[in-house]
N, C-alpha and C positions, 0 to 999 in steps of 0.2 A: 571294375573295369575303367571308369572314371579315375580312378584316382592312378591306376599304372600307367592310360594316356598321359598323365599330368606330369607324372615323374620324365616321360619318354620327352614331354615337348621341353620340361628344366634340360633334360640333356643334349636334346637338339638345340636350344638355345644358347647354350655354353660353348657347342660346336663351332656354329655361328658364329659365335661374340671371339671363339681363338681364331678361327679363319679372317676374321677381319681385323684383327690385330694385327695377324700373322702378315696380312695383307700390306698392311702400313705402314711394314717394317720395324714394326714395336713388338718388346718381349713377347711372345706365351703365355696367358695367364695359367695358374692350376684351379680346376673345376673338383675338389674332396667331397666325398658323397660319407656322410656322418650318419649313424643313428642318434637320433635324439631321445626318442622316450615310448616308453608301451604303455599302455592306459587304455581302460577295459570301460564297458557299462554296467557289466557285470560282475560276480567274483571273478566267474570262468573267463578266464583272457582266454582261451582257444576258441570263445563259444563265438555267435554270428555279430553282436554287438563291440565286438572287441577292434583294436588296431594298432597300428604304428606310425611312427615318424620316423622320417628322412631327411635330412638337413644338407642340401646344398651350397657346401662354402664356395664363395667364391675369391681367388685368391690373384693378388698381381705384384711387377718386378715392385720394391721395397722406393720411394723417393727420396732423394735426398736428406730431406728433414728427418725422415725415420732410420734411415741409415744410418747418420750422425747420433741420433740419439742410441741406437743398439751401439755403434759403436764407442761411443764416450763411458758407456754402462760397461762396455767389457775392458779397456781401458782399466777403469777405477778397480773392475777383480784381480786384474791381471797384474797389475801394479803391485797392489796392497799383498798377492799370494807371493810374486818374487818379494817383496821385501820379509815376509813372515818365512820364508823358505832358504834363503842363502844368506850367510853370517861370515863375518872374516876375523877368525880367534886362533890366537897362537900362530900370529903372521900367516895364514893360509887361508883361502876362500872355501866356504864348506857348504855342503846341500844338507837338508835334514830328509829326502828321500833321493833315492838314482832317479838318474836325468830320465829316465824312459816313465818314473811311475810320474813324475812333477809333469813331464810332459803332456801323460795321460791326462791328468787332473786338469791341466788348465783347458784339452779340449775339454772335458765334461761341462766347464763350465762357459765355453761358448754355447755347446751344446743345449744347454739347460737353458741360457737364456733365451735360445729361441721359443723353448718350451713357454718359461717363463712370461715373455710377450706377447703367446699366444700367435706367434709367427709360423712360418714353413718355410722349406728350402726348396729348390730343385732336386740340388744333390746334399746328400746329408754332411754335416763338414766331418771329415775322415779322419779327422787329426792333425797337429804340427807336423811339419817335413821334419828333415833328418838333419837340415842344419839347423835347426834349434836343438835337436837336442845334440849337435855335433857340439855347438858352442857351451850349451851345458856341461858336459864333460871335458872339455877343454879347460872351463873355468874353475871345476873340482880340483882341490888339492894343489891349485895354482898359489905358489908364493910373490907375493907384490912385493917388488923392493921398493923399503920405507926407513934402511938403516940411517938414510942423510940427515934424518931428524934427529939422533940416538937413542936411546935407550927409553926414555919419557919424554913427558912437556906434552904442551898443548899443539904443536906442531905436527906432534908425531900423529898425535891422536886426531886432528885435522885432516890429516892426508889420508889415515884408515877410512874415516868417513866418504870422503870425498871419491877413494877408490874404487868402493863398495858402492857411494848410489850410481855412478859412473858405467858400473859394470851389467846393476839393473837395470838402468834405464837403456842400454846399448841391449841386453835380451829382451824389452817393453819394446822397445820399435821393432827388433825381427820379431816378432810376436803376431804385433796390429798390423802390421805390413800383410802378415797372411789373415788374419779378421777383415781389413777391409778389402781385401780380393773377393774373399767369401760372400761376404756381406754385399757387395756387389753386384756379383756373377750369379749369386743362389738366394738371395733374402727374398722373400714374399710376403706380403703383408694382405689380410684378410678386407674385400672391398665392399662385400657383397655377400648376402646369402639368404636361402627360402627352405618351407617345407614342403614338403609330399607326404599324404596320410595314404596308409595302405594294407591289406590283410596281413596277420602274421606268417602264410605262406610266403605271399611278395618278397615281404618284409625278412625272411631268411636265403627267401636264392639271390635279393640285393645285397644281403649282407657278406653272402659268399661270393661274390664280382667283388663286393668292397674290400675281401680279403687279399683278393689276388690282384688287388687294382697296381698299375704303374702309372706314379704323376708324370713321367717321362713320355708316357707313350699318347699321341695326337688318337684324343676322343673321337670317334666313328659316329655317323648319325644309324638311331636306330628305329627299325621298323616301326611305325604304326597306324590306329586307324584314326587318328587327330592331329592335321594337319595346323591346327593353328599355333602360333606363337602365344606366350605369356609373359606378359613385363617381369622381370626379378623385382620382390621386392627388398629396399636396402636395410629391415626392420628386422633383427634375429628374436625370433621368438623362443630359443633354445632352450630347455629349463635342465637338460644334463647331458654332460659332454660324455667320451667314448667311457669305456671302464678303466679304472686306475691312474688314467691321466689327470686326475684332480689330487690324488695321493702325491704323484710324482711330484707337481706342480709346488705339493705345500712341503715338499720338503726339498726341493731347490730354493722355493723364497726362504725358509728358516734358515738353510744354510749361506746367501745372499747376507738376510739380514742381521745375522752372527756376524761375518766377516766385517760387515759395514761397521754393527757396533763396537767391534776392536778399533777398529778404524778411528771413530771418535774420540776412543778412549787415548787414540795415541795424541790426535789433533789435538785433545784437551791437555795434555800434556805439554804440547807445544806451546800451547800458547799458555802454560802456567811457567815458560820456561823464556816465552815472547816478554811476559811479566815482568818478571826478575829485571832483565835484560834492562826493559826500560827501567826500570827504579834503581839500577846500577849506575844505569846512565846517566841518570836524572842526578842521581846524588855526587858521585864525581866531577859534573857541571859545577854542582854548586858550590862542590869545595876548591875548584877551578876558580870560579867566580871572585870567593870572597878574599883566594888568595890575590888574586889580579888587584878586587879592590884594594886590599891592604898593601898593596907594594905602590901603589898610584898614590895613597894616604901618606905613606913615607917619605913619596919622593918630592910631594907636594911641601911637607912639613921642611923637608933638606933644604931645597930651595927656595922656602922661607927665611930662614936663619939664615941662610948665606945672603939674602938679600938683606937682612938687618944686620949682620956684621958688616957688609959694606957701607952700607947708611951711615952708622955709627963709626969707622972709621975715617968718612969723609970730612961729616960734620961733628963731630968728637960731641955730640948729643946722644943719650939715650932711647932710643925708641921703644914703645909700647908695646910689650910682646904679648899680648890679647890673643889667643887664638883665632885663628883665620876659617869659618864654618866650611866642613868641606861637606859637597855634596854626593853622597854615592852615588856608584853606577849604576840605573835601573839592572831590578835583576829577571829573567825571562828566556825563554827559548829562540831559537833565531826564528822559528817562526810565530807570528802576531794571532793570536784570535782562533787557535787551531780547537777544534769543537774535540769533546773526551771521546764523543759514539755519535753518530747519526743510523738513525731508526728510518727503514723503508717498509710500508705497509702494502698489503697483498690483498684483490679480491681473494675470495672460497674456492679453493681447487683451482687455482692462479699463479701464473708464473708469470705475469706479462704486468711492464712496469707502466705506470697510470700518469699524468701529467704532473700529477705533484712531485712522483715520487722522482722524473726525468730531471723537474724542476731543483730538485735536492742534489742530484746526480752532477748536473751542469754545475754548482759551486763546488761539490768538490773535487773536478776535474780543474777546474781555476787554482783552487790549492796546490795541486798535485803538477799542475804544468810551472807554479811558481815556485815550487821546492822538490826540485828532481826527486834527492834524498830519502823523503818518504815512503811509506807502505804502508798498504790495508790488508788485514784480515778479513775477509767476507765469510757471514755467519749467515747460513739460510736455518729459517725455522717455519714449524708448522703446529697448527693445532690439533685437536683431538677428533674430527671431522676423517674418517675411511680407517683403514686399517695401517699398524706402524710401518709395514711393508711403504705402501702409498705416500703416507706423509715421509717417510725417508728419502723417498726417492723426490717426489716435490720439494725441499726444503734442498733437495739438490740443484735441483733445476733453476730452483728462485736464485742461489748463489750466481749459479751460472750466469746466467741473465744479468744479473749485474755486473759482472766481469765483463761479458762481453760487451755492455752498454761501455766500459771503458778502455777495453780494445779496441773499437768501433772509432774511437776518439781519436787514437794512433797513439796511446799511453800503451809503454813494456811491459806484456803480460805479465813479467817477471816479478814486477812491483804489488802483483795480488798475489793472495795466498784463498784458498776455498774452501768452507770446510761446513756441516752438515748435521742437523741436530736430530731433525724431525720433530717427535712431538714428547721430547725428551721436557720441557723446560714449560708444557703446558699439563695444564690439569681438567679442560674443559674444552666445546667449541666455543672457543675465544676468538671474537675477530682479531686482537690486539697481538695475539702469537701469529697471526699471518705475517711473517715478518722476515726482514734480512734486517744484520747489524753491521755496519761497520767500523774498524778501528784501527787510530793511527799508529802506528811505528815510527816514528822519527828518525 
């Protein structure tokens, strides 16, 4: 009996706590009533020493910071799927599935991440509208004219490019345009939550209300003989969530963490492609270079001779033709003192930059406002410390973080590139892998 008053005053309190929200003009929180776990004294769980738990989430609207983050997370799926999903071969833009099943797929995976974050919605997101995938099909089987280039060449092949991430990043904005409505309007993020122990009777006519529960519909206070309130405490003592939802859960993150690790694999590509680039460059400098100095050598040496032919014409003496030491022209990049990597180091389970590391930061924002030109690759990484899920996603955040320390500055985002290893590149809980790298591009 005790222990049904207890559950009655969680639910009159949760009443209270919407009505006073409600009151203030601020969202509705959702009040989710869970089972947690059965656990006996006995073998016999039906017998008088047996019982239940009840788990009261308490749920409210998503803030900002959290919104941004589910939002940036869906972003990077939704990106990386249109780019694995539409190709432009044989001058035509192509899908590898119909716009209605692609559609599907990219809500599943809004979907999931809510799962994934351990979030809830109001209302469940229902799917893309009908102008995504109206633009899907429109963009099927579309031929881009790119004859102006001809037949080949690097032009040609420029423009293909260029059409093609154009076209995904134009379906990537009507995409997040409807993510962050959603995200908005229905995100909730978990604030609070308690238990209630109670008979395995209780514990199945609770669980049938919790079957037929609606989070839409405003919780009623209910009868009983314990009038007192109880503080929520903000401590989850949970030791297991509903059934199946833990299965769901690990096979959203494998498929998360699949996608991400193509992902790197393309990144790592890139910048084995960033590589070249610079050592192309680097070397056609230098044969730049040495032909500049050799033609400066020459002309120095011409108008030598010409000065000694007039010499000796004027005063009909022979002058000393000793060669004259010429000095090269230092040889160097136009920029001075430019560092090969700078290394930023990370507290444990840290994305937040430290005095040194702002310290580090400030120099090379001095670089970077003294040579427009430049660009960095920002490399987040992490150590062996949670599971690859975890460090992937931090080794993201760390990137982040840096970027934004140089947005912040009012440098062109355009000039950072970001990109994510996890705990690819450690072999231990290593402090020295808490890390972000960055590197120039010239």
């Amino acid at each position: 009996m005790q222990s049904r008053a207890r559950i009655l005053c969680f639910v009159c309190l949760s009443v209270a706590l919407s009505a006073g929200l409600a009151a203030s003009g601020m969202s509705t929180p959702l009040v989710m009533p869970e089972p947690v776990c059965s656990t006996a004294a006995s073998a016999d769980t039906s017998g008088p020493g047996s019982f239940n738990a009840l788990r009261l989430a308490y749920y409210e609207p998503a803030g900002e910071l959290k919104r941004e983050e589910f939002n940036a997370f869906i972003s990077s799926l939704l990106n990386f799927y249109l780019s694995e999903h539409i190709t432009l071969r044989d001058e035509e833009f192509r899908l590898k599935k119909s716009p209605e099943a692609m559609s599907g797929e990219m809500a599943e995976l809004v979907s999931g991440a809510v799962s994934f974050y351990n979030h809830r919605s109001r209302t469940p997101f229902d799917g893309f509208s009908g102008q995504l995938r109206g633009a899907l099909q429109k963009l099927e089987r579309q031929h881009p004219e790119i004859d102006a280039f001809g037949d080949n060449g690097p032009g040609r092949e420029a423009l293909r490019r260029m059409l093609l991430e154009s076209n995904i990043r134009a379906l990537h904005t009507a995409a997040m345009k409807e993510v962050r409505i959603f995200s908005a309007s229905s995100l909730m993020v978990l604030s609070a939550s308690d238990e209630a122990e109670m008979d395995p009777q209780t514990m199945e006519r609770i669980v049938e209300e919790m079957l037929a529960y609606d989070p839409r519909e405003t919780l009623q206070p209910l009868p009983g003989d314990d009038n007192r309130m109880v503080q929520l405490s903000l401590q989850d003592n949970s030791t297991l969530s509903l059934p199946g939802a833990a299965a769901g859960e690990e096979g959203f993150a494998q498929k998360v963490y699949e996608m991400l690790a193509q992902q790197n694999a393309k990144l790592d590509n890139m910048q084995a492609q960033i590589d070249q680039v610079r050592a192309d460059q680097l070397s056609i400098w230098k044969s730049q270079q040495e032909k500049t100095n050799a033609d400066l050598q020459s002309q120095i040496l011409e108008l030598r001779n010409t000065v000694v032919r007039l010499v000796e014409g004027l005063s009909g003496t022979t002058v000393a033709t000793a060669p004259i030491p010429v000095t090269p022209l230092p040889a160097g990049t136009p920029v001075t003192n430019l560092p090969s990597e700078v290394t930023l180091r990370f507290a444990k389970n840290s994305d937040a930059l430290d005095a040194v590391a702002q310290l580090s930061l400030n120099e090379v924002v001095d670089i970077l406002a003294r040579n427009p030109g430049i660009r960095i690759v920002i490399t987040g990484h992490a150590d062996r410390t949670g599971t690859e899920i975890q460090n992937l996603i931090l080794s993201n955040r760390r990137a982040q973080s840096v970027k934004n320390f140089f947005t912040a500055t009012g440098l062109d985002a355009s000039r950072f590139v970001t990109r994510y290893l996890g705990q690819r590149d450690s072999y231990a809980e290593n402090p020295s892998d808490r890390k972000v790298t960055l590197a120039f591009i010239p």
